[in-house]
C-alpha positions as a Markdown table, in Angstrom:
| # | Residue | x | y | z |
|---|---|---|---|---|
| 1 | Unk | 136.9 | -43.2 | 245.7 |
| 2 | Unk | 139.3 | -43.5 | 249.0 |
| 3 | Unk | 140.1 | -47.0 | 250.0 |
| 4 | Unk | 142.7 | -47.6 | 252.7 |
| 5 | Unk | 142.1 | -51.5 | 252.1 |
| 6 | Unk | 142.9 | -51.5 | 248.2 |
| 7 | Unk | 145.3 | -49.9 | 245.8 |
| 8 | Unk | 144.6 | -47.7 | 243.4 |
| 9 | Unk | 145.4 | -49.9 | 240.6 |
| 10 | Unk | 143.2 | -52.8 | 241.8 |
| 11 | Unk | 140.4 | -49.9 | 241.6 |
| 12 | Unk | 141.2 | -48.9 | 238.2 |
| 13 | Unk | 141.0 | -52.9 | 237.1 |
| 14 | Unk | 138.1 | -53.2 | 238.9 |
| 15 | Unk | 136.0 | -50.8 | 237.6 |
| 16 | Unk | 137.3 | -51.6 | 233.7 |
| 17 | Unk | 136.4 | -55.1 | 234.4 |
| 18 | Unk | 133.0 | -54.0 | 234.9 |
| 19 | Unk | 132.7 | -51.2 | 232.5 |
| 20 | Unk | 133.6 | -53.9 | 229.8 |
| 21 | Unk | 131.4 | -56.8 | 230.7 |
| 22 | Unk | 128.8 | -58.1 | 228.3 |
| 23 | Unk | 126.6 | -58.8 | 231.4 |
| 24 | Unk | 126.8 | -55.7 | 233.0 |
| 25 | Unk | 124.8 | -52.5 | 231.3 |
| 26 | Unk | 125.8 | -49.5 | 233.1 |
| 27 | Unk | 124.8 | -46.2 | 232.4 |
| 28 | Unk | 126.8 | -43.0 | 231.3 |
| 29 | Unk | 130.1 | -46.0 | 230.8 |
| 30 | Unk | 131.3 | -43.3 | 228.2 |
| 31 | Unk | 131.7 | -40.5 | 231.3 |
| 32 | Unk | 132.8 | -43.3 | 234.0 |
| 33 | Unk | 135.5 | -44.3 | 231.2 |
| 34 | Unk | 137.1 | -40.8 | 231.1 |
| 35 | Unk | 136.9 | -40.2 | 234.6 |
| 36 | Unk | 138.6 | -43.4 | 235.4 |
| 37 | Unk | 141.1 | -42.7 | 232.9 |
| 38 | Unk | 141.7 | -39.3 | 234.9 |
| 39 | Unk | 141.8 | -41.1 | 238.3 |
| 40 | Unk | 144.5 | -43.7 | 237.1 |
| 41 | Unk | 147.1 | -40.7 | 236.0 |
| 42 | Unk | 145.7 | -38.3 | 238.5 |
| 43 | Unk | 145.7 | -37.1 | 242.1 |
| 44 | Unk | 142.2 | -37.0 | 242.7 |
| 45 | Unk | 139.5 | -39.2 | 243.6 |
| 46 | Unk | 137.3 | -41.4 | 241.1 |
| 47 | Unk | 134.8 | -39.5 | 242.4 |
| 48 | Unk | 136.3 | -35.8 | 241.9 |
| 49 | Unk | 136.5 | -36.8 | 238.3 |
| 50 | Unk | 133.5 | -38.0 | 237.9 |
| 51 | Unk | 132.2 | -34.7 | 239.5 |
| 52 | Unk | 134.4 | -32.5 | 236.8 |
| 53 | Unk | 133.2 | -34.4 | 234.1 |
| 54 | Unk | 129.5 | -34.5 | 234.9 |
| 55 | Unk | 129.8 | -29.9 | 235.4 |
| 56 | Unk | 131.4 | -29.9 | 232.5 |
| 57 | Unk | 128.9 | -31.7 | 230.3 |
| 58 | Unk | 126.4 | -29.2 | 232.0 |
| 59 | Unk | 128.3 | -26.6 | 231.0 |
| 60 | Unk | 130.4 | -25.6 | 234.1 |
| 61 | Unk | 133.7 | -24.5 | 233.4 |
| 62 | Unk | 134.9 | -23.9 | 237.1 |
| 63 | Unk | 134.7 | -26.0 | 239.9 |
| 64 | Unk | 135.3 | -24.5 | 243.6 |
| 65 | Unk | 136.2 | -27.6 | 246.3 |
| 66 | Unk | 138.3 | -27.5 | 249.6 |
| 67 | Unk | 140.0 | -30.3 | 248.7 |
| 68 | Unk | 143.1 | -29.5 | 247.4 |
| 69 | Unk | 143.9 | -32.7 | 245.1 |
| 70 | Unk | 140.4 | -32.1 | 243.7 |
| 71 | Unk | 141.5 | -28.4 | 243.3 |
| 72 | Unk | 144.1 | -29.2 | 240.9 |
| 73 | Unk | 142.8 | -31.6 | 239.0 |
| 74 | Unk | 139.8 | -28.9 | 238.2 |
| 75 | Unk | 142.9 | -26.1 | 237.5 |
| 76 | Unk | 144.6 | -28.8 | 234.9 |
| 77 | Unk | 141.5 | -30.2 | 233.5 |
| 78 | Unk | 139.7 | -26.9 | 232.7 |
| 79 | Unk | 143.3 | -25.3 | 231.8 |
| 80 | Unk | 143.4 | -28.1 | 229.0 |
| 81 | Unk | 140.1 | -27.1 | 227.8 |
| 82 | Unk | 141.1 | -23.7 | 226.6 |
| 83 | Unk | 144.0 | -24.8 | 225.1 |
């Protein structure tokens, strides 16, 4: 999620504000959680991590992008996994 107008942190609030509503039922929160707890220490996009986590529940254990912040976010996330 690229924004020129807001900052990554106001994202980050944003999205947990919504996540943790009462009103507000939103589907897969538990993979949008983790993937926004990726984005906030991360260099990719929201949506790069919500990409890595959805393959990886489907089994993927690669991930081949040319975006090179989405590239090493893949290398450490799936390098974690086998450790």
């Amino acid at each position: 999620m690229k924004s020129n107008k807001f900052p990554k942190q106001k994202i980050v609030e944003t999205l947990h504000i919504l996540l943790t509503s009462a009103h507000i039922v939103i589907g897969a929160a538990d993979v949008i959680s983790d993937a926004l707890s990726l984005f906030e220490n991360g260099l990719a996009d929201f949506s790069d991590y919500m990409i890595l986590l959805d393959g990886n529940g489907k089994g993927a254990r690669k991930l081949e992008t040319f975006d090179t912040n989405c590239k090493e976010a893949a290398r450490l996330f799936y390098g974690n996994l086998s450790n």
